[in-house]
N, C-alpha and C positions, 0 to 999 in steps of 0.2 A: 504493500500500500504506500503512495505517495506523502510526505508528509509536511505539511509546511507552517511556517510562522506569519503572523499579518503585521504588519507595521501600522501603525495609525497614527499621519501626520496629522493632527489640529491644527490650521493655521489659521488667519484670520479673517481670509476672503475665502476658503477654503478645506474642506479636508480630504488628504486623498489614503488611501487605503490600499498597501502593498500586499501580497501574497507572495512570500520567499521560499526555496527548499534546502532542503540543509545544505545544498554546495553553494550559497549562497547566493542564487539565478533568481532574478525575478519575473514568475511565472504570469504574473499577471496587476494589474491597477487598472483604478476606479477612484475616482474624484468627484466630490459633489460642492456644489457652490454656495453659499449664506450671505444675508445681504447684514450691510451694517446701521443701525441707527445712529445718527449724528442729528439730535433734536437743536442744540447749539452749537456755536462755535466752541470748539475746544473737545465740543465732549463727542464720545465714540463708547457707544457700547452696544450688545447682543444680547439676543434671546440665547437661554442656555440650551433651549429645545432644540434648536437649529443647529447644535454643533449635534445632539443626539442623532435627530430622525435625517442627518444628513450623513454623518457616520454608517445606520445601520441603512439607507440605501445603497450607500457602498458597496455596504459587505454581502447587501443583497443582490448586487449587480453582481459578485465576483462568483456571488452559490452559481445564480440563473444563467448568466451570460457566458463566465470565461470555465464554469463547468466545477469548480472546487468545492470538492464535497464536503461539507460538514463534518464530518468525524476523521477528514485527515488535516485537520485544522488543531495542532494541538496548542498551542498560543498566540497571547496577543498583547503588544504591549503601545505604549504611545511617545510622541513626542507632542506637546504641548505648548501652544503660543503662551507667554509667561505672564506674571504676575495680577491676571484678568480676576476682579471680585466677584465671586457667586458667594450670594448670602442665601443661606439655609433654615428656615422655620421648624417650628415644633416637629412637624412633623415630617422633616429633610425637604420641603416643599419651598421652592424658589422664589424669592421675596420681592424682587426687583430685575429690571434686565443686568445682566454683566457688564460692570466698569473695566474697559480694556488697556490694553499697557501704552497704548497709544492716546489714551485722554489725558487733556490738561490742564483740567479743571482745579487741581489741588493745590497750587504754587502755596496759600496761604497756609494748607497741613502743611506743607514742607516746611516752613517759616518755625511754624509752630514748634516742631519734632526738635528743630536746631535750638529753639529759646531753650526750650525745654530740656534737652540732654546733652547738646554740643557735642566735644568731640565721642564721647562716653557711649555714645548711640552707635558713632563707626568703629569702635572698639569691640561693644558689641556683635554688630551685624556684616564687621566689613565694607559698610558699603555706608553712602550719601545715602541720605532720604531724597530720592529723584519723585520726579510728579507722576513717573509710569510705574513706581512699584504700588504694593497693595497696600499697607499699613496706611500712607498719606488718602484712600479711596477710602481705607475702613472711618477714618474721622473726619471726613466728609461725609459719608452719609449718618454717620452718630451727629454731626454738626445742624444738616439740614434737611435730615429725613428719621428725626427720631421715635417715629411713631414703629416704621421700620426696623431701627435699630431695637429697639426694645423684642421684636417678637422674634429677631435673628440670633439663632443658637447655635451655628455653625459657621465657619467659610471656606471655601473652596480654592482652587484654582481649576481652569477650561478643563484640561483633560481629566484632572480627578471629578468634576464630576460626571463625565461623560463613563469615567472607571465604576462611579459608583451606580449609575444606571445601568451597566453592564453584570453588577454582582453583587449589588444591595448592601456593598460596606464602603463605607468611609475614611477618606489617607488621603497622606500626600506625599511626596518623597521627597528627600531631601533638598536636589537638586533645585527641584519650584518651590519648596520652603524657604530655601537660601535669598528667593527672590523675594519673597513677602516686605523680607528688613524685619522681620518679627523673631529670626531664629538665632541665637546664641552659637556662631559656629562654630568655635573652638568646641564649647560641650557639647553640640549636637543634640541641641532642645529648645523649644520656646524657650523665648527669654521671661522670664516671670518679672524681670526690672522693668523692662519696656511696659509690656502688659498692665504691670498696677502705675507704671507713669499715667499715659493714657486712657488707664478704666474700662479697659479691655476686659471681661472672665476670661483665663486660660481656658477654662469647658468650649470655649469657641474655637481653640484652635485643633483639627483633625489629629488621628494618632498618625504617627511617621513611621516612614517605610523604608527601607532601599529602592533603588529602580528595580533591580533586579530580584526582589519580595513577590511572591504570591500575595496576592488581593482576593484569591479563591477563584470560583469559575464560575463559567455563565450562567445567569440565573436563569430557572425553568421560566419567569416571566418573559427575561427579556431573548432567551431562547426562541420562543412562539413569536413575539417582536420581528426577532432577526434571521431566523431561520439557521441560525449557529446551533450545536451542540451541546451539554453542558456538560462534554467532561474534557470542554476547552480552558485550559487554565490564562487566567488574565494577572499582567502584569505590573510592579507601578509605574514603570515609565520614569521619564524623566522630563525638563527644561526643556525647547527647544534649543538653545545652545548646546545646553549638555549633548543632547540628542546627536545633535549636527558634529559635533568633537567626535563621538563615539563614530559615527558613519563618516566621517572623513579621516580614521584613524586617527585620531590626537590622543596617543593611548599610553606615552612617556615624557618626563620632563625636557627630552632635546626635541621637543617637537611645535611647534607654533603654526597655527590657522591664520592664514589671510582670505579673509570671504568679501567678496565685493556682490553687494546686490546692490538694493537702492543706497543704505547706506552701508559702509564697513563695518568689518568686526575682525579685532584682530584680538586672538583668544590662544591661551596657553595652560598646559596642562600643569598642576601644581600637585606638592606630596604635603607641603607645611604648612597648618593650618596658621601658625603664627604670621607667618609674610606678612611686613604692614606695608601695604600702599595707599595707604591714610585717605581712605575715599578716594585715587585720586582714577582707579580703574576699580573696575566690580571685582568682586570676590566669592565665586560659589562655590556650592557643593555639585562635584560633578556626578555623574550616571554611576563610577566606577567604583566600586566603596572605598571605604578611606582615603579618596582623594578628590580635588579640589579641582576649579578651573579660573585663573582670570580673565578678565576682558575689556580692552576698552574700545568705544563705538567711536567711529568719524560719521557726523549725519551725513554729508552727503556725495558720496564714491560713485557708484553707481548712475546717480542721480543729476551729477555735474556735467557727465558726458552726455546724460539724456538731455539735459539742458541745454550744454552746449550744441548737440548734433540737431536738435529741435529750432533752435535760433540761427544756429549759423552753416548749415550742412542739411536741408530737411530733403534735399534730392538725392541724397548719395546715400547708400545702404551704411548698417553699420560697421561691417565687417571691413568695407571698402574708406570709409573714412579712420580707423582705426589704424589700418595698414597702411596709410597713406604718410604716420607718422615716423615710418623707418625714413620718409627722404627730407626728414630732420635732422640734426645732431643732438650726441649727448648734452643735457640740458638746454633743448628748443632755440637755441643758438641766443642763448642767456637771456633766455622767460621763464618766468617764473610764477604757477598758479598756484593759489590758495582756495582750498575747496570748501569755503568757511558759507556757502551761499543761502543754507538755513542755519545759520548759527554754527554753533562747534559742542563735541559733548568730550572728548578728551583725544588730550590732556588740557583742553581749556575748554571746562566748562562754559559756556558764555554765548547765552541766546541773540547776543546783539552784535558779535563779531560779522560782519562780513568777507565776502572772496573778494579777490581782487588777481590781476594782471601787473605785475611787476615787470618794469625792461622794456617795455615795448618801444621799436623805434622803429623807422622807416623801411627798414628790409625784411621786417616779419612779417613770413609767410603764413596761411591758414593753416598748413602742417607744421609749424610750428605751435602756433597754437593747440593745435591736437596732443602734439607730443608732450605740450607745458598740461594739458588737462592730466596726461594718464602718469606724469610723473609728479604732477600735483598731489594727486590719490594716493600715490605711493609712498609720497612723502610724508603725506599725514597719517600713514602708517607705521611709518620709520621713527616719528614723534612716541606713537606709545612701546615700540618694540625698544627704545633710549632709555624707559622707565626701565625694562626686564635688568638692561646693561647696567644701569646704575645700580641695582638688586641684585648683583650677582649671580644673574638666573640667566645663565648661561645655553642656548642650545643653538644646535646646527642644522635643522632642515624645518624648512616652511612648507607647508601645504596652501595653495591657492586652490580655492575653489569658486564658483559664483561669474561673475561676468570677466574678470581676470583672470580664469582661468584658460579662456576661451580661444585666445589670443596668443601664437608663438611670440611675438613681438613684446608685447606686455608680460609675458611669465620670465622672457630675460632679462627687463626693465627691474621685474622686481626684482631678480635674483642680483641684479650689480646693487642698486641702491640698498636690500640688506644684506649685502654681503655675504650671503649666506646662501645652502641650496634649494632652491625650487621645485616642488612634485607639484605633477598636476594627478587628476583621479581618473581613470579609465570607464568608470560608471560612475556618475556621481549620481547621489542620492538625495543625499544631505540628511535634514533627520531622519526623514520616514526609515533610512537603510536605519540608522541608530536605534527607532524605536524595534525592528527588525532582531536587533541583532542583540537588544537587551531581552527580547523574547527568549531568543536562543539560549542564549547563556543562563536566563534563568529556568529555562527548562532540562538546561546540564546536558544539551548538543555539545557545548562545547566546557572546557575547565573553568577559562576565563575570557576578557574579552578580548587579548592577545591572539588566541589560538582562533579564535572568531575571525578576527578582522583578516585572520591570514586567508580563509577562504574569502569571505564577503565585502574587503575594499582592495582593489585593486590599484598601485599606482599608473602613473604611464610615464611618460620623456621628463627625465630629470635634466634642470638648466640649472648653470653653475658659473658663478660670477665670473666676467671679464676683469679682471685684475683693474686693467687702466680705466673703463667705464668706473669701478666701485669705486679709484683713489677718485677721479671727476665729482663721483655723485655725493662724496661726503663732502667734497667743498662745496659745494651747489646746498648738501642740507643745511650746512652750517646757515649760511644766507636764509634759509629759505624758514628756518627756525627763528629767525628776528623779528619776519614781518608780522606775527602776530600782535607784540607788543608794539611795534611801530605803525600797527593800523587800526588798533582798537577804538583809540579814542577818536580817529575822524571819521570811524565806520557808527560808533553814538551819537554825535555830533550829525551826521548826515541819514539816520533815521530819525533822530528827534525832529530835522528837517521835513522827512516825507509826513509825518506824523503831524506834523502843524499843517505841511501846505496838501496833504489828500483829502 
């Protein structure tokens, strides 16, 4: 009998739903779409039902359509869009729509959480109180929807509860606990400081799990629901991030993730839970047990090319304008972009920096400027991989994956500017392989998630720094690390401008 694991990515436009076999093939997917409510400006949330009954048409397209029987279905586990608040009633019955990690509503919780604990809160949690984790959403609606707050006896995160409609218990795993800001990392527990700060009950917070924990199996209700089995055992899953580390192999400390979507994420696997980098990058708990992952985000990677190719290139494919930047020179024949164009999230904080075009003179060409965008991105990559060097944390191979990966041109770009060597992924997945492959491993396919990743992520063409390009691009960062601080204050100055004259 054939026998396989499901992955189930949650995301946030979307979830899609893998079916793997133990050699790590994926036999088949199915994706279903959810829309997002945005009643104001800033705010972004969901019906939690919608990540459910889009979930289980999934998995109902994958029985009916691609053939995959039920009872060789032996788990399942998730990767989960993070930090999203599901509040739970008496009777585990859903209170409000979900607050998502994407709403901005809470700057003044933020404010609050800082009056209130200062540095003592990122000692705690490792982390800033940011507007898109949960804790700043839970006192918001303790703030302005108390009638709410009072009948809420639980909270969730997106895929826990989608885990607990699947099998009628209640968790959450480390991984999207670390993202709450509620969790005490070091001991590996709600923090009961934070909690009596705030006036939280601890009885609200879920029991914790590993990723890799049985959650038990499908319930005979939601069996009939889904047309699954129920001696399919269900897993807890983990973070998106986490998720995404695991399925992009980031599975020891010499290893580092460069993911270019819309915005970056440049994420590294950790052993010490002590590490301080004083809020200045995230600090979770990863998929893998007893260990950790950082991260820090540049808003807008991805995003800056789309902008730029939208503005200034909206004829020419994207592949074709992207290539167009090899008949540039190393550093854009001395341009210099900063991809600050919705703000910056690290290593500088600061929603009012803007991007900007440094250098430009009379003989810069459009490929130049292409060339200034994709080593712009890289460079604000280069900014948080400076924090690891400064921390002693030492490693030698980057994983690109995401729209940088895509690109022979730009995987060599990275490799001279970190110095370091370049894999790309020959399947890439991202989480949904990760929630995949915590299935596996928690079902004791495999020892651990080593022995995993060896069947189920494949590299492909390692690129490995040009000596002379690397010695160029560290004099080029040096520069290119200034203009922060030497355009802050006229990039405030010239919104407070649009801000008076729009």
């Amino acid at each position: 009998m054939n026998e396989y694991v499901l992955g189930v990515d949650l995301g946030t436009s979307a979830v899609k739903v893998s079916a793997m076999n133990r050699d790590g093939e994926i036999v088949a997917q199915q994706a279903f779409d959810y829309p997002l409510i945005q009643a104001k400006p800033g705010y972004s949330e969901q019906n939690p039902e919608d990540w459910v009954s889009g979930t289980t048409v999934a998995i109902v397209r994958l029985i009916l359509d691609d053939h995959i029987k039920p009872e060789e279905i032996s788990g399942i586990s998730f990767s989960g869009q993070m930090h999203g608040l599901v509040l739970l009633g008496e009777n585990d019955q859903v209170l409000r729509p979900a607050i998502l990690w994407n709403d901005t509503r809470t700057a003044k919780q933020c404010q609050e959480i800082k009056a209130k604990m200062g540095s003592e809160f990122v000692d705690i949690t490792k982390n800033q109180p940011l507007e898109g984790f949960t804790l700043p959403k839970m006192l918001w609606v303790k703030e302005n929807e108390p009638d709410i707050w009072k009948q809420a006896k639980t909270f969730l995160l997106p895929k826990d509860y989608v885990r607990y409609r699947m099998t009628g218990k209640l968790g959450m795993d480390y991984s999207d606990a670390t993202g709450t800001v509620l969790l005490d990392v070091k001991n590996g527990q709600w923090s009961q400081k934070i909690c009596d700060a705030f006036d939280i009950p601890m009885s609200m917070c879920p029991p914790l799990m590993r990723s890799i924990d049985s959650a038990g199996k499908i319930s005979s209700s939601f069996a009939t629901f889904s047309g699954l089995d129920t001696h399919t055992e269900v897993f807890g899953g983990a973070a998106d991030n986490a998720a995404g580390a695991v399925g992009a192999g980031i599975l020891s400390p010499n290893m580092v993730l460069s993911s270019i979507g819309t915005s970056g994420v440049v994420l590294k696997y950790e052993e010490d839970p002590t590490v301080d980098y004083h809020g200045v990058l995230q600090f979770e708990d990863h998929a893998i047990p007893d260990s950790y992952y950082s991260m820090g985000v540049t808003l807008a990677a991805g995003y800056s090319l789309n902008w730029f190719k939208k503005t200034f290139a909206s004829d020419e494919s994207f592949d074709d304008m992207v290539d167009s930047a090899a008949k540039s020179t190393v550093g854009a024949n001395g341009l210099l972009y900063t991809p600050y164009i919705v703000g910056e999230r690290a290593p500088h904080p600061d929603a009012d920096i803007r991007g900007s075009f440094t250098g430009v003179d009379g003989t810069h060409k459009k490929v130049d400027f292409v060339r200034a965008v994709l080593e712009g991105i890289i460079f604000s990559f280069k900014d948080i991989m400076d924090i690891y060097d400064e921390n002693d944390k030492e490693f030698d191979t980057v994983v690109a994956i995401g729209g940088g990966a895509k690109s022979p041109l730009w995987l060599q770009i990275q490799a001279d500017i970190f110095n370091k060597k370049v894999v790309s992924l020959t399947n890439e997945q991202g989480p949904g392989m990760g929630a995949a492959m915590i299935a596996a491993v928690g079902l004791g396919w495999f020892k651990n998630f080593q022995e995993c990743a060896e069947k189920f992520v494949h590299f492909g063409k390692t690129y490995v720094p040009n000596p002379d390009n690397a010695k160029k691009y560290d004099q080029l960062h040096q520069i290119y690390a200034q203009v922060y601080d030497q355009t802050k204050g006229i990039s405030k100055q010239l919104l407070a401008y649009r801000r008076e004259n729009n």
